[in-house]
C-alpha positions as CSV (number, residue, x, y, z in Angstrom):
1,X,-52.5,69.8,73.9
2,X,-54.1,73.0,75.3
3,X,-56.3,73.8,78.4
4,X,-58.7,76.0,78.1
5,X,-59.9,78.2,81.0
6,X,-59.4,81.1,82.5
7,X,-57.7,84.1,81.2
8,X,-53.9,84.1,81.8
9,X,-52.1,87.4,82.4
10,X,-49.9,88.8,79.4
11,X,-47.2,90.6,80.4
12,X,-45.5,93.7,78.3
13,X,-42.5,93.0,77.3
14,X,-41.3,95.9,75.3
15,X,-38.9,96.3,72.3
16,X,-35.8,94.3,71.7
17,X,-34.0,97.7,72.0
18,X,-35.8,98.4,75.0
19,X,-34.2,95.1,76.5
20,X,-31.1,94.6,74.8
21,X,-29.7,97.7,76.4
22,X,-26.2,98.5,74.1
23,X,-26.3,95.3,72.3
24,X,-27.2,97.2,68.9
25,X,-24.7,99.8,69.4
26,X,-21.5,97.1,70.3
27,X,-22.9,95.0,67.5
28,X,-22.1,97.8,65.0
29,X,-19.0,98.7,66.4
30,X,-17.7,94.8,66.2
31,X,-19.5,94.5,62.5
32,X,-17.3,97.5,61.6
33,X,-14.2,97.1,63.0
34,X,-14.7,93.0,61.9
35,X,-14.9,93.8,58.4
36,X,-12.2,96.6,58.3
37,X,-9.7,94.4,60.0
38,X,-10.7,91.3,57.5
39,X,-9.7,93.6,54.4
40,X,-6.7,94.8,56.3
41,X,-5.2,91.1,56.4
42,X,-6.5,90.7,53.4
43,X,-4.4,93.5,52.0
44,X,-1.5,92.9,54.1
45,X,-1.2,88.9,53.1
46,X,-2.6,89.4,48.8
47,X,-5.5,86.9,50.0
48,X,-8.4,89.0,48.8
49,X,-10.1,84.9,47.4
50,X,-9.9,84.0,51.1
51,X,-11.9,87.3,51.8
52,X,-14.4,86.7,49.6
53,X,-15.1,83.4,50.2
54,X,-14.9,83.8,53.7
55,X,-17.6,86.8,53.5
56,X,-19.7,84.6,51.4
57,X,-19.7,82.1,53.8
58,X,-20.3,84.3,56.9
59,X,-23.1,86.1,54.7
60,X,-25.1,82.6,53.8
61,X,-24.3,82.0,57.9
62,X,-26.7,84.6,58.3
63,X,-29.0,84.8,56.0
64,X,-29.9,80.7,57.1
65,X,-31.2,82.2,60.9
66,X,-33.5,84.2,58.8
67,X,-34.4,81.9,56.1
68,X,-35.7,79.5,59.0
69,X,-37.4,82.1,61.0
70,X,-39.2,83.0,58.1
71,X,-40.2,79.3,57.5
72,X,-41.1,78.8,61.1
73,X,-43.6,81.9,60.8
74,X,-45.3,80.6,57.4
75,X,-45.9,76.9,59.0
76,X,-46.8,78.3,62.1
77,X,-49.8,79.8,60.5
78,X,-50.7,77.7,57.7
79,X,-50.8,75.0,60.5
80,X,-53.0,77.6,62.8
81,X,-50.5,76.3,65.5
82,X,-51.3,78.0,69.1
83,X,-48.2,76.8,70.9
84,X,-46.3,79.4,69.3
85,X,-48.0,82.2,69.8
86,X,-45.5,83.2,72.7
87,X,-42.1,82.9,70.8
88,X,-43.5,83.9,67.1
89,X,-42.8,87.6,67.5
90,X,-39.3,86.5,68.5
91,X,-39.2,84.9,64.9
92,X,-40.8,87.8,63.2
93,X,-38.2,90.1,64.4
94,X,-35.4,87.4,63.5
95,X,-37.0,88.2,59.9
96,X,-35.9,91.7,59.8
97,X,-32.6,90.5,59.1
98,X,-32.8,90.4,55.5
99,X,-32.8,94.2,55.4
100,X,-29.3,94.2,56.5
101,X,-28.2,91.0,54.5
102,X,-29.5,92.9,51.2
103,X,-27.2,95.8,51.9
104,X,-24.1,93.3,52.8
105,X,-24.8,91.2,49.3
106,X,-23.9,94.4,47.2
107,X,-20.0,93.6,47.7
108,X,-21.2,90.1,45.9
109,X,-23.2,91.3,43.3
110,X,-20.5,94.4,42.5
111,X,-17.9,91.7,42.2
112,X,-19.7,89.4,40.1
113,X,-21.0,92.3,37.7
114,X,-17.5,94.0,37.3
115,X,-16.6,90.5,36.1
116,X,-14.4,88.6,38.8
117,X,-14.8,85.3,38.8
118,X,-12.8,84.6,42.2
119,X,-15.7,83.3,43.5
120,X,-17.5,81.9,40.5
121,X,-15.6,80.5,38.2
122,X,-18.6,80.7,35.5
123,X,-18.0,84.4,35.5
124,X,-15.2,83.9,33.2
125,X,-16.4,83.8,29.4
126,X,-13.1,82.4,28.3
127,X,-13.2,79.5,31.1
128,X,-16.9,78.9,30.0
129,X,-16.1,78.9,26.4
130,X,-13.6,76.0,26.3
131,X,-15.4,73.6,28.9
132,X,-18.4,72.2,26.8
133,X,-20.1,71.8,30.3
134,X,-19.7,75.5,31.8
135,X,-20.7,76.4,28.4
136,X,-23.9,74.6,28.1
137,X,-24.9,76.4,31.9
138,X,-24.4,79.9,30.7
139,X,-28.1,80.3,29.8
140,X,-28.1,80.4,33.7
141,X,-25.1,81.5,34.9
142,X,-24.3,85.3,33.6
143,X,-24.3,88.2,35.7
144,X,-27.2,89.5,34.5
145,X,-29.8,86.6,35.2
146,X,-27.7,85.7,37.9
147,X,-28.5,89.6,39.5
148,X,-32.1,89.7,38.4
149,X,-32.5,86.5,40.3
150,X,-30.9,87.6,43.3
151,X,-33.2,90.4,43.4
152,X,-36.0,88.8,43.1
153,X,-35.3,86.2,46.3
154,X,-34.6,89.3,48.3
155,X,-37.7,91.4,47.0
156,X,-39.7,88.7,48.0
157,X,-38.0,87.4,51.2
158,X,-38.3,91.5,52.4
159,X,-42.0,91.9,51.4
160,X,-42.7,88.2,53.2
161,X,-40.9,89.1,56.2
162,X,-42.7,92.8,56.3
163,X,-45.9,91.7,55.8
164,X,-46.1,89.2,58.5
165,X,-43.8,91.5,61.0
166,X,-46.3,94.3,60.4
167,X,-50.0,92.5,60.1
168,X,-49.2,91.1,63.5
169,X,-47.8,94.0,64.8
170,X,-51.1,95.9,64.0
171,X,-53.0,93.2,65.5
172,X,-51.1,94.4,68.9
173,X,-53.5,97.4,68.7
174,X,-56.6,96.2,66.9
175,X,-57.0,92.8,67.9
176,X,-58.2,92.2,64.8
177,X,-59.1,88.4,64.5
178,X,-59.3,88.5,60.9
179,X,-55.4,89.6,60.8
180,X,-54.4,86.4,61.5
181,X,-56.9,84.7,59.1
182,X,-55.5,87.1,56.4
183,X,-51.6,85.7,57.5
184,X,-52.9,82.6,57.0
185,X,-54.3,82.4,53.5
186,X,-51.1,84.2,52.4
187,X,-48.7,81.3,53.6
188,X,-49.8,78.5,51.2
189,X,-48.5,80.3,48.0
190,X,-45.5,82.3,50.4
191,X,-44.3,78.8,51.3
192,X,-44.2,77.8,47.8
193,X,-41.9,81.3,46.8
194,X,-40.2,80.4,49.9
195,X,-39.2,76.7,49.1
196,X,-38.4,78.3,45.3
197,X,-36.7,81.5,46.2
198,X,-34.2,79.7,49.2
199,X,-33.4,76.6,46.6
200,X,-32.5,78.3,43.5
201,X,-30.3,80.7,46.3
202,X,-28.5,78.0,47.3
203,X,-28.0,76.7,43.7
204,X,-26.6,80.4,42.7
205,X,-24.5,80.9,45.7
206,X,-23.1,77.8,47.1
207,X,-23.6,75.0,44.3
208,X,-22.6,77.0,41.6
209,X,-19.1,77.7,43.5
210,X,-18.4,74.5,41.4
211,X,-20.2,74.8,38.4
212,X,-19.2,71.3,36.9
213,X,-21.2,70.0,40.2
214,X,-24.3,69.0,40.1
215,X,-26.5,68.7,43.5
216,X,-30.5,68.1,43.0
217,X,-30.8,68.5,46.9
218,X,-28.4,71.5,47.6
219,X,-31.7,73.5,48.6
220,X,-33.3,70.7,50.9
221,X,-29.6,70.7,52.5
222,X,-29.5,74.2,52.6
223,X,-33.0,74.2,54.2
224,X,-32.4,71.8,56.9
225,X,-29.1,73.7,57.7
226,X,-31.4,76.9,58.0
227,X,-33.9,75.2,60.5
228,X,-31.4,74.2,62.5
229,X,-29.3,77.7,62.7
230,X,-32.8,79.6,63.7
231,X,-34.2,77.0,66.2
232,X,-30.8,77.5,68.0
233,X,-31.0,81.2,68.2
234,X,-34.6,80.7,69.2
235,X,-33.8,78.9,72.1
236,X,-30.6,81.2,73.0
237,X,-33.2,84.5,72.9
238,X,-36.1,82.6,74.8
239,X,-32.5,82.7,77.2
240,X,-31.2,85.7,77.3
241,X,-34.6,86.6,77.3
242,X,-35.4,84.6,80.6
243,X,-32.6,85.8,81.9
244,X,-33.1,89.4,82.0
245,X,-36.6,89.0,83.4
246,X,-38.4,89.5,80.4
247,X,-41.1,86.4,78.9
248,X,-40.6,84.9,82.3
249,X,-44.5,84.6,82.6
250,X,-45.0,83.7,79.0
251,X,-42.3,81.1,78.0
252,X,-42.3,78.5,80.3
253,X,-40.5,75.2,80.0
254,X,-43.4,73.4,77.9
255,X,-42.4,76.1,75.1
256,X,-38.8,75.0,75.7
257,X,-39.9,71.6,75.4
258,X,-41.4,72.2,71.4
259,X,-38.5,74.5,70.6
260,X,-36.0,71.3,71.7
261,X,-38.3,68.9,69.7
262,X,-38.2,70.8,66.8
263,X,-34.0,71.7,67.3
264,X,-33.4,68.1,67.9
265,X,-35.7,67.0,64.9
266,X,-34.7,69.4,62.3
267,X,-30.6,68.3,63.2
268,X,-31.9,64.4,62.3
269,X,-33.3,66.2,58.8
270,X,-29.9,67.4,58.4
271,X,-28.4,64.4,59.2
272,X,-30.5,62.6,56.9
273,X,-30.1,64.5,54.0
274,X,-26.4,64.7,54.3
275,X,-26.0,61.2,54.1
276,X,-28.2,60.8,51.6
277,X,-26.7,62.6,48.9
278,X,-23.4,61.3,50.1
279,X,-24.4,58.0,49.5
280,X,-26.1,58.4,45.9
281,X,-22.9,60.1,45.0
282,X,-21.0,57.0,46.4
283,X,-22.5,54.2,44.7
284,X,-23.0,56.3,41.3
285,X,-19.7,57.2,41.1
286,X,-19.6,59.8,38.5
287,X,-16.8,61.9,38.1
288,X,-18.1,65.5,38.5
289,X,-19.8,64.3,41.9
290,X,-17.0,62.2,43.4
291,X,-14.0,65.1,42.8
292,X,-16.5,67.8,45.0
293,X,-16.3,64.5,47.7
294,X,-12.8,64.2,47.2
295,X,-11.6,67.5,48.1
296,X,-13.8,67.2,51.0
297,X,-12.3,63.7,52.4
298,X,-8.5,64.8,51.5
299,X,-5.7,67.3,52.9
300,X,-7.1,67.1,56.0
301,X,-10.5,68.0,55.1
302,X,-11.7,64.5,55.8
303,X,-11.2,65.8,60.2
304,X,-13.5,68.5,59.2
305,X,-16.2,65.9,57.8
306,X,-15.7,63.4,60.4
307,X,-16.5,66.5,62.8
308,X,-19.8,67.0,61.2
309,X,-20.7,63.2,61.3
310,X,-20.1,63.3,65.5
311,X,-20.4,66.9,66.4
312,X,-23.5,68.0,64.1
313,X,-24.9,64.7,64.6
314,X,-24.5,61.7,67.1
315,X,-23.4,63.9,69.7
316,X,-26.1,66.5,69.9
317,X,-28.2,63.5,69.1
318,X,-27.6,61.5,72.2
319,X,-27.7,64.9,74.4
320,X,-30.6,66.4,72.9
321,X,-32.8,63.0,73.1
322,X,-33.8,63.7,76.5
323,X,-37.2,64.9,78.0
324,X,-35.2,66.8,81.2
325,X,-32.7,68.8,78.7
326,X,-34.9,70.0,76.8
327,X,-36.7,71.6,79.4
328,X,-33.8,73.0,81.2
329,X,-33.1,76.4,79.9
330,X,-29.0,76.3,80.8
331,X,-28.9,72.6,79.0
332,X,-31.2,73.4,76.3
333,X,-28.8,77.0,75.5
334,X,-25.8,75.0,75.6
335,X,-26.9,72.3,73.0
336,X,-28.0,75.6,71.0
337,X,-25.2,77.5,71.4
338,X,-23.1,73.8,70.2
339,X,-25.0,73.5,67.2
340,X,-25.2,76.7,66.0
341,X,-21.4,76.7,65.9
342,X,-21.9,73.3,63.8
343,X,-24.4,75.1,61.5
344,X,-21.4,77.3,61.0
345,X,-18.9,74.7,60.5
346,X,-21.6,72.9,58.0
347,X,-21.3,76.1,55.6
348,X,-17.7,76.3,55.8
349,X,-17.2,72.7,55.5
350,X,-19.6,73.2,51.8
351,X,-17.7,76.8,50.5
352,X,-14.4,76.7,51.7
353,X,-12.6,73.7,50.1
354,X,-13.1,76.0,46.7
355,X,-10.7,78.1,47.8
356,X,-8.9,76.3,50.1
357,X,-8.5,72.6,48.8
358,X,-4.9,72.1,50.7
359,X,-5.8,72.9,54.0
360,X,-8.8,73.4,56.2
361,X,-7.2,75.3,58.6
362,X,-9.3,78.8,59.6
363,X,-7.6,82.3,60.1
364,X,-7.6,85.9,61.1
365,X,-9.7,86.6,58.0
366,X,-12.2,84.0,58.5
367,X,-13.2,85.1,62.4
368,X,-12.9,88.5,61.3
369,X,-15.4,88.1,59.0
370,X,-17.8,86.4,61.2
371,X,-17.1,89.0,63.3
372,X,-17.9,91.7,60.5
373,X,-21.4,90.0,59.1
374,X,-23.0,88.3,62.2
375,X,-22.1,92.4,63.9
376,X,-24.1,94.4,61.3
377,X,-26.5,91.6,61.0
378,X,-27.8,92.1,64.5
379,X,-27.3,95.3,64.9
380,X,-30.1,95.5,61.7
381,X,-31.7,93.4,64.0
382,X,-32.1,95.3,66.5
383,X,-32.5,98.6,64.8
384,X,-34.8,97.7,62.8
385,X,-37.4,95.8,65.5
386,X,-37.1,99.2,67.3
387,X,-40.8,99.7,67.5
388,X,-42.1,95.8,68.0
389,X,-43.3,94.5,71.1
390,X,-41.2,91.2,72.1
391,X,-44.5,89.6,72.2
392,X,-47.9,89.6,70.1
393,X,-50.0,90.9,73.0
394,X,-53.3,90.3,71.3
395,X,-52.9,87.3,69.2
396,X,-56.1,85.1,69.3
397,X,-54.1,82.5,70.6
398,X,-52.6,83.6,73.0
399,X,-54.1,82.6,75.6
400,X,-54.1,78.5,74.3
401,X,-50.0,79.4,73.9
402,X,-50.1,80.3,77.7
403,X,-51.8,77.6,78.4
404,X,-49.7,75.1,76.6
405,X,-49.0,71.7,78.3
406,X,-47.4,69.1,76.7
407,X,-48.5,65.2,76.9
């Protein structure tokens, strides 16, 4: 619910460089340095399969904040919502990170086109020619579609992102009403690429790790996993944001309020779906489903999944539930901060056990990596958002966002 009224003052917040002060410049640094002492290990101990998996899993860590704050932008207008008119440039700018994640798939796509198949297994032509059932999937996993389609999620992911980033940032100048009508009859057929473009990504780079597996909801999974990830760092910007006393006057604790609905929602979604293609798999009982299970509930895996079953979900649960957390800016962060670290452990949890089956123990190599990805990431970030205002200053809605109560 809105009131209407009175015009509200709008602050100007400036540029995420402007208020991130040497956050873009440490970020490289540690994205550097992360990644160069990741291969070092990796050099020192022969475990280049632990590198790569742990790069792909770092990489999809990522690429899931952006992936949701795309979504949140395209439902935000198809929906016409005004609540968000005071956080959406924060999403927006979230978006940007795909410029950066194209650049850091190239080590991927390289591999997979000079023919490894450390990663996927599919990639090797005699393995696929004596398994009738890797053989059978080769009309859809070979380098070439498989790079074709690659491009084409990140073509359109880019262009989305821009288009949105850019039309609203114009609308900063113009107030232009009919900029946002234009956003809005684009995101109908966007969210339909979207839903397309981020399941068949998932498919390619996290299903088809195991290519005798077969998952018909690895993209919802995927999905959910995403919307959780980016309503986390949401909530941790609206923070930092707070805290160095800029938004103060525009995010208030009703926006808090939606942002910890919509957190505490999406983490039920994930719930949801996770045991719902656990339990298919259960009662079925087919072979190529159970063994992916198996390695998963085995070797002391299983810790890892009972983890997810308390940590990613009756925990935050219970401590997100309330009405007085999610208002509170220091409760609300911490429950963020918690299950963004679960949204990390979620991705492991789905790629590692390919390459590590006997043990789900974490090294060097895998916090180096995270070190090396999530550091050029937002450094990207911040570069590229150089010349965007923090907030969409003349958004027609606007004023009903600052005016946002909730029931």
């Amino acid at each position: 619910m809105a009131h209407h009224g009175h015009t509200l003052p709008v602050e100007e917040p400036g540029t995420l460089e402007q208020n991130s002060g040497q956050l873009g410049t440490l970020a490289l640094y540690a994205g550097v340095a992360g990644l160069l002492l990741a291969v070092i290990i990796a050099a020192v101990s022969g475990n280049w399969a632990r590198l790569q998996f742990s790069y792909l899993h770092n990489f999809t860590f990522a690429l899931s904040i952006s992936l949701g704050a795309l979504f949140f932008v395209l439902i935000q207008h198809i929906t016409r919502a005004g609540w968000s008119a005071v956080v959406r440039r924060l999403a927006e700018i979230l978006t940007n990170g795909f410029v950066p994640l194209v650049v850091m798939f190239l080590p991927i796509l390289f591999l997979v086109i000079s023919g490894s198949d450390t990663l996927f297994l599919w990639n090797n032509p005699e393995v696929a020619s004596h398994d009738p059932l890797l053989n059978h999937k080769q009309i859809y996993l070979n380098p070439t579609w498989f790079t074709i389609r690659a491009v084409a999620y990140f073509a359109f992911w880019i262009l989305c992102a821009r288009f949105y980033l850019m039309t609203s940032a114009r609308q900063d100048k113009t107030g232009d009403i009919q900029l946002s009508l234009k956003m809005e009859r684009y995101a109908a057929v966007s969210l339909i690429l979207f839903a397309l473009s981020l399941t068949f990504a998932a498919i390619d780079w996290i299903m088809s790790l195991d290519p005798r597996w077969f998952s018909t909801i690895i993209g919802v999974y995927y999905f959910a996993n995403a919307n959780v990830a980016f309503y986390a760092t949401l909530a941790i910007m609206v923070f930092m944001a707070n805290r160095n006393g800029v938004l103060n006057q525009t995010v208030n604790a009703e926006h808090r309020h939606d942002i910890g609905k919509l957190l505490f929602g999406f983490n039920c979604f994930w719930a949801y779906i996770a045991f719902s293609q656990y339990l298919l798999y259960w009662y079925a009982n087919i072979p190529e489903e159970t063994m992916w299970y198996m390695r998963r509930q085995e070797n002391g895996w299983e810790v890892i999944s009972m983890l997810l079953i308390v940590g990613h979900f009756v925990i935050p649960f219970l401590g997100l539930m309330s009405r007085t957390v999610k208002r509170n800016p220091v409760q609300l962060t911490s429950w963020a901060v918690f299950l963004l670290v679960m949204c990390w452990i979620d991705l492991y949890w789905l790629i590692i056990p390919e390459v590590s089956p006997e043990t789900p123990a974490f090294g060097l190599i895998d916090i180096f990596s995270l070190l090396g990805v999530v550091g050029l990431f937002t450094f990207g970030l911040v570069k590229l958002s150089a010349d965007f205002n923090l907030l969409a200053v003349k958004d027609p809605r606007l004023q009903e966002s600052l005016a946002f109560h909730n029931i």
